[in-house]
N, C-alpha and C positions, 0 to 999 in steps of 0.2 A: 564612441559608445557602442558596446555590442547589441544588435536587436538582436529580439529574442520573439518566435512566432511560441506559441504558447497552447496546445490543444487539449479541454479536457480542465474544464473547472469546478469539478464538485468537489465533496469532502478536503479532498488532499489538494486537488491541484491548484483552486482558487483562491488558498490561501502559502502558495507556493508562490505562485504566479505577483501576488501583492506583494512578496517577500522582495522578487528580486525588483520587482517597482523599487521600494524603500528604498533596496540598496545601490541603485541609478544605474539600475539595465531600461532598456527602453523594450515595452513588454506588448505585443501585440496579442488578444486573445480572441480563442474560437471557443463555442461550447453553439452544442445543439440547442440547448435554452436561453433564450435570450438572456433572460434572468441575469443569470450570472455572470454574461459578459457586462453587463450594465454595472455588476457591483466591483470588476476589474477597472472598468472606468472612473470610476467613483474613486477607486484608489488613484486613480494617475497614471492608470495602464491604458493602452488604446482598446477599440475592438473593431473585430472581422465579424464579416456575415456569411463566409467561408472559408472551408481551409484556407485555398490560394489566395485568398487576400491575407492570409495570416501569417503566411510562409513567404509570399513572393519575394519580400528585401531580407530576409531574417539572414543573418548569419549562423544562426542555432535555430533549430526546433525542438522543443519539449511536449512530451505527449502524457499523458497521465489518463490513460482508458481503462474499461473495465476487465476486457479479458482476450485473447489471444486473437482473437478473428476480428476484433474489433480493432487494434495495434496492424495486424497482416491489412486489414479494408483501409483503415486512415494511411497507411505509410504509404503500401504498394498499390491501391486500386487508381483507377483510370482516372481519380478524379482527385487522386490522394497527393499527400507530400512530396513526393518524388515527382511527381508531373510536374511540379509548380514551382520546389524551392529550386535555391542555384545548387550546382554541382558540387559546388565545396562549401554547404552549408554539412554544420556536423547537427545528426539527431540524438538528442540524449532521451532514450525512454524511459521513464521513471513507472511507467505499468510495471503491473507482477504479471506475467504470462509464461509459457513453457520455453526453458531453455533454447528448445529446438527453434523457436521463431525468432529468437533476438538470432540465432548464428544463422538464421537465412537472412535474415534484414540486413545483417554484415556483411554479408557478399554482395549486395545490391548497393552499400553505401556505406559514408564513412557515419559509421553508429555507436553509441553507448549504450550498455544495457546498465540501467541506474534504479533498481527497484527503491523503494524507501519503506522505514519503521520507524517508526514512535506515533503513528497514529494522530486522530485530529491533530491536538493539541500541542502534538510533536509539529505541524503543518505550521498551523500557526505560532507558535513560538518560534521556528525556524530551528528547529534541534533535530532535528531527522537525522538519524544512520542510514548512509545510504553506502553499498554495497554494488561497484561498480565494473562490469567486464567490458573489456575490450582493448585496443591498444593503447599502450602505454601514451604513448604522442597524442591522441589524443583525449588520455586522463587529465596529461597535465592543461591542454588547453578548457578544458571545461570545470578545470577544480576552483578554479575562483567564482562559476556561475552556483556551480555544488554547493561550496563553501555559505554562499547566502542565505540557501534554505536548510542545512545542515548542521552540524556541529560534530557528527564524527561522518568524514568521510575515506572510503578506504577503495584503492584499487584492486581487487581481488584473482583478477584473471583476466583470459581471452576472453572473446566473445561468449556470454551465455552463462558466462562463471557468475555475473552478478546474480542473474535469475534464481541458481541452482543455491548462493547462499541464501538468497531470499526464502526459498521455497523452506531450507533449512530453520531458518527464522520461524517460518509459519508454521511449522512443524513442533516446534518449542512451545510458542505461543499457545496453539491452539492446548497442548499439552497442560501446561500451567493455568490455563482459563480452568480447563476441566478438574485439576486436580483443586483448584481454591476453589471450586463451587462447592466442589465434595468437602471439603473442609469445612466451610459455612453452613451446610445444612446439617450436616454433623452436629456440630455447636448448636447451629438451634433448637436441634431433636433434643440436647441435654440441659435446655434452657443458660446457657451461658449467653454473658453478655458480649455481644459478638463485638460490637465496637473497640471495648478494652480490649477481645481478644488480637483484634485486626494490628491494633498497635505492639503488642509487644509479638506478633509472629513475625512484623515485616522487621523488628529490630535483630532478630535471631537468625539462626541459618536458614528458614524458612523466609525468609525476606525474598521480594521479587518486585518489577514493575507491575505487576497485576492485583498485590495487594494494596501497592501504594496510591495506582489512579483508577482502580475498575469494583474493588471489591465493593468500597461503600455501597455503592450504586448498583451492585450485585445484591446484595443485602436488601436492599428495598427496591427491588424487582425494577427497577427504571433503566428502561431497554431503549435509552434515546440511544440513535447508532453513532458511535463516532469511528466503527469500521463492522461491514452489514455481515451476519449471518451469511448470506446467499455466496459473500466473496469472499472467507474464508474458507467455504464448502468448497469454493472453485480453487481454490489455493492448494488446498489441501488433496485435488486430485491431480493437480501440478505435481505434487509431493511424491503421491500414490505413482503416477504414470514413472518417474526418474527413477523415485528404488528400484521399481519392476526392471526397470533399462539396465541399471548397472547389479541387479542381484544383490541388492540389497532388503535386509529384513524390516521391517519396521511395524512391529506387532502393536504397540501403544498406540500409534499415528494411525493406525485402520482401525482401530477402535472409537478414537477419539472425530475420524471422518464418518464414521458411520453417527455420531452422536450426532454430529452438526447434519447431515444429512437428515435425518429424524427429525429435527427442527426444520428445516428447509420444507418439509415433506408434511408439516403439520402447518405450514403457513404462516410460518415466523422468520423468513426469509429476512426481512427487512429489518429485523432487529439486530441492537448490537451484539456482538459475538458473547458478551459476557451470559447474555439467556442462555447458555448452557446448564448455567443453575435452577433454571426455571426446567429444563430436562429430568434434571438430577431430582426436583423438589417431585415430580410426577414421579416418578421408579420410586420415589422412596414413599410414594401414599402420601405426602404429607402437603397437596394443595389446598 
């Protein structure tokens, strides 16, 4: 049975982590709140009251942090993964962070950069796209752990490549949020009924995942997060930083960063990405 040390249980990870419980990885978990290692337990997962006790027998570690320094502190700091776990334990990161960190983490061990999408609900249902760099050898050893919490998984690169599709991803993402808000307030300015409209857009070429699991809920302003404002702002400067790298344009994507930023900046950090709309409804007068 492969153990699996497991860092990192909120939103995504928590219900990652119960995933490969299910599917008979033997899953040790850390998170800085207890909380949530207690509800890994609860599934049949063990838990740590540290890293090093979460890593020390693992044959895999999985991490699922919020942002780049936070991934660089848990892997490489003095008291992090790398102290603890064994030498030929493989780390699969499934964070979103800057390319540049997962290709240092690679030089220090043997690593996967494994960002993941479909959001909560993707987490829990176990259907996540996950988008994975590093070496081939070992994609193939970690594709059966992938495989549990996924349902499209793809090898994409060396080290870093997984990051740079991801960023790609949030790049999209963040795009399509903004452009169905604009769409829905539209509608409402001209008194349509936005529900009937929601369904016959998603059946047409305007069809997307955004209208299918975020619009409703866009519509009546209900900003429960099932992925926050604050970290697709930060995603979205992963994005900003990489064009600038390689001289690329990306004139939509800095406009749509600056949106989320303006939220972030007005104290709506915590809310789900979809409050874009709730931006869109202020510009257009119509609160």
């Amino acid at each position: 049975m492969t153990k699996i040390g497991f860092i990192g249980l909120g939103i995504m990870g928590g219900p990652m982590a119960a995933n490969l419980v299910e599917a008979g990885f033997e899953v040790t978990g850390y998170n800085r709140g207890r909380a949530k290692v207690d509800r890994l337990v609860a599934a049949g997962g063990k838990g740590a009251g540290s890293v090093a006790e979460a890593v020390r027998d693992a044959d895999v570690v999985m991490t699922m942090l919020p942002d780049s320094p936070d991934v660089r502190a848990i892997v490489l700091g003095a008291d992090g993964v790398l102290a603890h776990a064994s030498p030929d334990a493989l780390l699969i990161d499934c964070s979103t962070i800057r390319p540049d960190v997962s290709r240092e983490i690679a030089t220090r061990t043997r690593a996967l950069d494994a960002p993941v999408s479909g959001g909560e609900q993707g987490a829990i249902d176990g259907t996540l796209s996950i988008m994975v760099g590093g070496a081939a050898t070992d994609f193939a050893a970690a594709e059966p752990i992938l495989n549990a919490v996924g349902c499209t998984v793809v090898h994409v690169g060396a080290a870093g490549a997984g990051q740079t599709v991801k960023a790609a991803n949030q790049l999209i993402v963040a795009g399509t949020i903004e452009l169905v808000a604009e769409a829905l307030v539209f509608l409402e300015a001209h008194d349509v009924d936005t529900a009937a409209a929601i369904v016959v857009l998603a059946g047409g070429l305007a069809g997307n995942r955004i209208l299918d699991r975020k619009a409703a809920a866009m519509v009546d302003r209900a900003f429960t997060p099932g992925f926050r404002v604050e970290l697709h702002h930060k995603d979205l400067g992963i994005v900003q930083a990489a064009a600038r790298e390689a001289g690329v344009t990306i004139p939509l994507g800095a406009l749509v960063a600056q949106l989320m930023g303006t939220l972030v900046a007005q104290g709506d950090g915590g809310l789900d990405h979809g409050a874009l709309i709730k931006l869109v409804t202020q510009l257009s007068g119509r609160e």
